[in-house]
VOBA-766576 format. One record per atom (N, C-alpha, C): residue number from 1; atom name; x, z, y negated. Coordinates in Angstrom, 1 decimal. Atoms other than C-alpha are relative to their C-alpha. Last residue first. Example, Ala and Ser with C-alpha at 12.3 -4.5 7.8 and 13.67 -1.06 7.14 Angstrom:
<atoms>
   pos   site       xx       zz       yy
     2      N     -0.9      0.0      1.1
     2     CA     13.7      7.1      1.1
     2      C     -0.8      0.8     -1.1
     1      N      0.9      0.0      1.2
     1     CA     12.3      7.8      4.5
     1      C      0.9      0.0     -1.2
</atoms>
This chain:
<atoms>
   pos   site       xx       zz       yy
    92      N     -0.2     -0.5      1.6
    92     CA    149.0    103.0   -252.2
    92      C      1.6      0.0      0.2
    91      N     -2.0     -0.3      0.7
    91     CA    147.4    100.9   -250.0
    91      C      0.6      0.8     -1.0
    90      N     -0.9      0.8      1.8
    90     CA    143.6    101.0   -249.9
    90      C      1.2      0.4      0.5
    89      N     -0.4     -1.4      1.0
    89     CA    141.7    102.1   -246.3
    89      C      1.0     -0.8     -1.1
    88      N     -1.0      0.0     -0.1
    88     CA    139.6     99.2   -244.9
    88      C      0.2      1.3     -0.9
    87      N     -0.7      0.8      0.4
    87     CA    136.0     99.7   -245.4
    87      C      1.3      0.1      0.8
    86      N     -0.7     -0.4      1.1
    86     CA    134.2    101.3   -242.8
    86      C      0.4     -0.9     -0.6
    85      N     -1.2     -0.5     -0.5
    85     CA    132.5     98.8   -239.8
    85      C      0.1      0.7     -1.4
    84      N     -0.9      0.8      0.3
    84     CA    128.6     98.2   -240.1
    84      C      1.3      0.6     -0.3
    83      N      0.0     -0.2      1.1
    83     CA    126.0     99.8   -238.5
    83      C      1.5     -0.7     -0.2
    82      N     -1.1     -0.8      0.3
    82     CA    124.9     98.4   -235.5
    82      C      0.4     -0.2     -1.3
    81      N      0.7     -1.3     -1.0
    81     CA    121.7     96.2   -234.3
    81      C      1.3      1.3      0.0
    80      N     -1.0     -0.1     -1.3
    80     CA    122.4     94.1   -237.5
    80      C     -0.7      0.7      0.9
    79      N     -0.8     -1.0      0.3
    79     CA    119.2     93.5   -239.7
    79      C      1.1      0.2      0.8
    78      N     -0.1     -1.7     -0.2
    78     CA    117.4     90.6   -239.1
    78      C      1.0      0.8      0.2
    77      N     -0.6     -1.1     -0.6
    77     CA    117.7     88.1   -241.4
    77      C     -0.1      0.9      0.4
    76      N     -0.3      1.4     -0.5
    76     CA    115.3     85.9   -243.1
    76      C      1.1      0.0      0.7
    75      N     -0.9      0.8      1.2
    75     CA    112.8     88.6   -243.5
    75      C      1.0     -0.9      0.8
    74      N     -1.4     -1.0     -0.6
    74     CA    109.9     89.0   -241.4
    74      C      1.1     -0.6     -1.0
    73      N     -0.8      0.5     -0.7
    73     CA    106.7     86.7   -242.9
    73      C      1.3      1.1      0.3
    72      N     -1.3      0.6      1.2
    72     CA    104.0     88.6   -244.5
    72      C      0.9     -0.3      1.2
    71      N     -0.9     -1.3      0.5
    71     CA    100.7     89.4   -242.1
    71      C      1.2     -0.9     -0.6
    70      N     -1.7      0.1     -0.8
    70     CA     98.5     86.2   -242.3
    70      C      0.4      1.4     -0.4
    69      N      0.0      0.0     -1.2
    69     CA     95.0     86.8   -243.1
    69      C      1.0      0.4      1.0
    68      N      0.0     -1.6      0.4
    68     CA     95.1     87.3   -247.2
    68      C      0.2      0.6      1.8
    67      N     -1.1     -0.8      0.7
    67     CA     96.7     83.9   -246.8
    67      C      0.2      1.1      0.2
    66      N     -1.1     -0.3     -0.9
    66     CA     93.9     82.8   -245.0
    66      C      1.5      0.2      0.1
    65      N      0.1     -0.6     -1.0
    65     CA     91.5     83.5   -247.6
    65      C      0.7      0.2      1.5
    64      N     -0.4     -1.0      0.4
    64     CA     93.2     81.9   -250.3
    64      C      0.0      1.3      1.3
    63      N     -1.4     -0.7      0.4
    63     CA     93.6     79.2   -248.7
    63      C      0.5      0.9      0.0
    62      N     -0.7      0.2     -1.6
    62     CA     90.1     78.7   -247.9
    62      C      1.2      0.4      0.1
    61      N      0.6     -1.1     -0.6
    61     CA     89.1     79.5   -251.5
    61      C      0.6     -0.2      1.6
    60      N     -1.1     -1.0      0.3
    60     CA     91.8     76.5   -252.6
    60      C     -1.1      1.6      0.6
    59      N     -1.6     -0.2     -0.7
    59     CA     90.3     74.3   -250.4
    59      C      0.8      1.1     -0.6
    58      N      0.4     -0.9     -1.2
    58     CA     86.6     75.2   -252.0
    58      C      1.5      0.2      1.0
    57      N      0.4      1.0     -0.7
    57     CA     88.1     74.1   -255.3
    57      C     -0.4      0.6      1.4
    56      N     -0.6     -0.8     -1.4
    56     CA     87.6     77.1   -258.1
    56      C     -0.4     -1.1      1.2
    55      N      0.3     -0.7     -1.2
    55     CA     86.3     76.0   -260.9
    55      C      1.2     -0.4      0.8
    54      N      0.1     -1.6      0.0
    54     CA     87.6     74.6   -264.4
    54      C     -0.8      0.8      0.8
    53      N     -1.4     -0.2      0.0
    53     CA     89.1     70.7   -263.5
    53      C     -0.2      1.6     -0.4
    52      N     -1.3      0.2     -0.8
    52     CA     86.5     69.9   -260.9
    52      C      1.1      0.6     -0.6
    51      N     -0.2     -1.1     -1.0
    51     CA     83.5     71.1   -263.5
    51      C      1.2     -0.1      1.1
    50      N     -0.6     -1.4      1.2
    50     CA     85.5     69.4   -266.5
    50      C     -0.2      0.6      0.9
    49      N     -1.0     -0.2      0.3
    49     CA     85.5     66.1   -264.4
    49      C      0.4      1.5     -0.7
    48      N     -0.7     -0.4     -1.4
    48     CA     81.9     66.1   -262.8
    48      C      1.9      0.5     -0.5
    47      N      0.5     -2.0     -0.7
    47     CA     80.8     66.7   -266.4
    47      C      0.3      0.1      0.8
    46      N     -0.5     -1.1      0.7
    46     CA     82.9     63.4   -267.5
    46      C     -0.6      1.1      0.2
    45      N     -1.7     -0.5     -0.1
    45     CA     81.8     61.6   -264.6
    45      C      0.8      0.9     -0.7
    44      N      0.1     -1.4     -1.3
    44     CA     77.8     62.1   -265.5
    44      C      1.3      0.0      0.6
    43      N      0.5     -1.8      1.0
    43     CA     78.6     60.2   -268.9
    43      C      0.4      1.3      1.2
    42      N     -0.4     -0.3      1.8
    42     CA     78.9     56.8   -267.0
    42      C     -0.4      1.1     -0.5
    41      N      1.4     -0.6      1.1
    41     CA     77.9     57.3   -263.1
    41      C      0.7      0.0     -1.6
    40      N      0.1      1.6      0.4
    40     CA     81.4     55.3   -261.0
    40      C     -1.2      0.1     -1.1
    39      N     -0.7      0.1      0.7
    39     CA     82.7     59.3   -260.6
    39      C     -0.2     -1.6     -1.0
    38      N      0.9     -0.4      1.5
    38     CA     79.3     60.2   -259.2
    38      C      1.2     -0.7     -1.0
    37      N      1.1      0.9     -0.1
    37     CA     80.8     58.7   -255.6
    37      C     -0.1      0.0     -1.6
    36      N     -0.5      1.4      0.4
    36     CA     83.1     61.0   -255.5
    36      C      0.1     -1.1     -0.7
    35      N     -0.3     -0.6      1.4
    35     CA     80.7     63.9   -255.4
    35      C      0.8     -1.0     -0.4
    34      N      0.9      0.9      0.6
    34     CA     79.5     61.4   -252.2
    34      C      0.2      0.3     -1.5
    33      N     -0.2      1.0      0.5
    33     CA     82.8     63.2   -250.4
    33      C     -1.0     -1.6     -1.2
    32      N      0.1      1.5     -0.8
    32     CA     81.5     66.1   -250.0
    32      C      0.4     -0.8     -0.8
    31      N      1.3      0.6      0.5
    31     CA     83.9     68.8   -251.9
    31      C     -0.7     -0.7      0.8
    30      N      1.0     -0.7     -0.3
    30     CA     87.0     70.3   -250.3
    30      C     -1.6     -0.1     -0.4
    29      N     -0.2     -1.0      1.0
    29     CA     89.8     68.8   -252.5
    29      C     -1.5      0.9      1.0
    28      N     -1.3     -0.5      0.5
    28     CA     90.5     66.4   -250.2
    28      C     -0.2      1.5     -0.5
    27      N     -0.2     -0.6     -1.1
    27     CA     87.1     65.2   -249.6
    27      C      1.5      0.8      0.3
    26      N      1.1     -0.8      0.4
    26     CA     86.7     64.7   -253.7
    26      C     -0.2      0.6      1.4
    25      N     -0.5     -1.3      0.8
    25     CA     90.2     62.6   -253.5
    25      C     -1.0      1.1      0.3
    24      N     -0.7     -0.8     -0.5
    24     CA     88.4     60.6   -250.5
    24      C      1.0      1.3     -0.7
    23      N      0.1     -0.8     -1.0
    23     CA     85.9     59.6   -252.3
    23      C      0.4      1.0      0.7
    22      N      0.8     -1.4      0.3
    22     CA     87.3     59.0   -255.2
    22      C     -0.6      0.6      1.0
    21      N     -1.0     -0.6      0.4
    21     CA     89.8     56.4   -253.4
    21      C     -0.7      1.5     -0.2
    20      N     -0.8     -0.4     -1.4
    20     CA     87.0     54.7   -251.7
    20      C      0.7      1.6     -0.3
    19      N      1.0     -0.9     -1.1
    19     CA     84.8     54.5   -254.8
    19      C      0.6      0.4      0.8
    18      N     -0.1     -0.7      0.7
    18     CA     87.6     52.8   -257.4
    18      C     -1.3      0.8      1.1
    17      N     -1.3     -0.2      0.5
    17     CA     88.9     49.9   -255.4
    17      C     -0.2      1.2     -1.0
    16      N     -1.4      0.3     -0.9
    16     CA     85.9     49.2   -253.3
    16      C      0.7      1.2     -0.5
    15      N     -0.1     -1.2     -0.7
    15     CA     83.2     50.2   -256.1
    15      C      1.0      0.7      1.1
    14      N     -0.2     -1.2      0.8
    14     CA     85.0     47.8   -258.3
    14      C     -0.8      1.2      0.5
    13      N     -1.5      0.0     -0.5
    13     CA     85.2     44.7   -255.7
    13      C      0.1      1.6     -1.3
    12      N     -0.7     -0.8     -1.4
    12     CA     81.5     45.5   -254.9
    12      C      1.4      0.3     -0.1
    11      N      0.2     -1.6     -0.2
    11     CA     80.8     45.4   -258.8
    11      C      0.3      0.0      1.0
    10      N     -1.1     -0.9      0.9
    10     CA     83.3     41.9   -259.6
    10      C     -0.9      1.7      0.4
     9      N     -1.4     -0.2     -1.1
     9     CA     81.4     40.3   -256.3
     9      C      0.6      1.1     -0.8
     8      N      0.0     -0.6     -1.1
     8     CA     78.0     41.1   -258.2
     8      C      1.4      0.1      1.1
     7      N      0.1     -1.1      0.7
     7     CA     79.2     39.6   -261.4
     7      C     -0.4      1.3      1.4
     6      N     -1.3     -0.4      0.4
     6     CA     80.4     36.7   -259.8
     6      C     -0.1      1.5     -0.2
     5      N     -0.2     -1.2     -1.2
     5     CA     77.1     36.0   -258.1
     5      C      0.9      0.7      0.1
     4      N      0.8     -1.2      0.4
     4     CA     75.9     33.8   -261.1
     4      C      0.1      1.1      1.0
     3      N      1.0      0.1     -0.9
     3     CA     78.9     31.6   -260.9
     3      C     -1.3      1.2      0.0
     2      N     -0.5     -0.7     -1.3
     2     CA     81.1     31.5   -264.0
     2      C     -1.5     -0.2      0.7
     1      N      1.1     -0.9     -0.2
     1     CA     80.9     28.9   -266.5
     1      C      0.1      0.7      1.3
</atoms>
């Protein structure tokens, strides 16, 4: 027979090992981290899951926006500073 405090260890050891993680995925992605949290809520995970997997994550808005910021990178060669020699002349 198990101890009657088992059941309480088995929830801390499964917020632990499944709260931490979410947490920090949900900080990750731009979210607070307590949205995380919701993932251990039965039902209310599957709606946090659909909104996470069809919006728009705040990191990727940030992103985006400093993307639009940066001027385009120079290309990956610059160009000679002189034009380049004739061909050879053909043999005949």
């Amino acid at each position: 027979m198990l101890h009657p405090m088992s059941g309480c260890i088995f929830l801390i050891l499964g917020v632990l090992l499944v709260g931490y993680p979410a947490w920090r995925i949900a900080e990750k992605m731009g979210y607070q981290g307590v949205m995380g949290l919701i993932a251990l809520i039965p039902l209310v995970n599957l709606f946090v899951v659909w909104y996470v997997a069809l919006n728009e994550w705040p990191v990727e808005n940030e992103l985006r926006r400093w993307r639009a910021s940066v001027p385009a990178a120079p290309p990956a060669y610059p160009p000679p500073p002189y034009a380049p020699p004739p061909p050879p002349p053909v043999a005949r």
